[in-house]
C-alpha angles and dihedrals in degrees: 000000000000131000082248090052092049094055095046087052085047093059092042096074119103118264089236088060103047086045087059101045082053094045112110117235107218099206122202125255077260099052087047094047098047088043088053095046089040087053098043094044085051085052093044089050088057096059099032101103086041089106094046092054094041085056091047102049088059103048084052078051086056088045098053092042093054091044088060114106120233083253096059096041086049089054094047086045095055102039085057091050084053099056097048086053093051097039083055092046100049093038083048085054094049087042097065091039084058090046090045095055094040098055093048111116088009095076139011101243112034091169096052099058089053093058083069108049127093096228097195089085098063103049105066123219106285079057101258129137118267095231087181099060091044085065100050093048083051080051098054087043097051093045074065092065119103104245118272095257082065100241124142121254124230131020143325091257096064097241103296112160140201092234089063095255121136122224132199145211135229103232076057083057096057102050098088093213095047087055092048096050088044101037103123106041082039087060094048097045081056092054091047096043099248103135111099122195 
């Protein structure tokens, strides 16, 4: 039959008839009811075995795992240790270009500082970058930078101490030449706290 022939046959039908098939059956609470549990059991049927299937798919998962040879288990084990060294490697790169770029403009020598830094503390273990850590260490940096009204921190002696450790100052900190002759021991008074506004 053709699409044409089904629509003639469609308009062919009594009037009664198609009044009927339009009419609205109005159902009772109980027939609701029924219709909902009978719909709901029927959904319940479907999943029932769903446990079942979930438990045995992972004792099929422990098979598998025992039948593999020590071989096999060597090579999964090693292809897992790769990834975690490469995950660190390449989170350790992308670390020290965030530290980089948060130190500009924070310190002279952003690369520098990197140099000393054990990266590793700042990539977490998935290999990305601990963003929160970057900023601290930008926080401790910045602590490092003379006050905005351009007066020097800490005292008119310059920061000499009775325990032999030297302080300095953050307007130090600000002549280039005086930083690179001082870097070292510049980089380790931070550590220990001993720069002064």
């Amino acid at each position: 039959m053709t699409t044409e022939q089904v629509e003639q046959v469609d308009d062919t039908q009594p009037a009664e008839q198609q009044q009927v098939e339009t009419e609205a059956r109005t159902f009772t609470q109980e027939e609701i009811d029924r219709i909902i549990a009978d719909r709901l059991k029927r959904q319940k049927d479907q999943f029932k075995d769903y446990d079942e299937l979930k438990q045995a798919a992972a004792r099929l998962a422990e098979l598998e795992e025992s039948q593999k040879s020590e071989t096999e288990k060597a090579i999964s084990e090693a292809e897992k240790r790769t990834r975690q060294v490469t995950l660190g490697e390449v989170g350790q790169r992308l670390a020290a270009a965030e530290i980089k770029a948060a130190l500009t403009g924070v310190v002279l020598d952003p690369a520098g500082i990197v140099e000393d830094l054990n990266l590793s503390r700042y990539v977490n273990s998935d290999g990305e970058v601990d963003t929160e850590a970057v900023q601290a260490l930008r926080a401790k940096y910045e602590a490092l930078v003379p006050r905005p009204d351009g007066r020097p921190k800490g005292s008119a002696d310059q920061g000499a101490r009775g325990d032999g450790a030297v302080t300095y100052s953050r307007a130090q900190l600000r002549d280039p030449k005086f930083y690179q002759e001082h870097q070292e021991d510049i980089l380790r008074a931070a550590r220990e706290g001993r720069i002064t506004d």
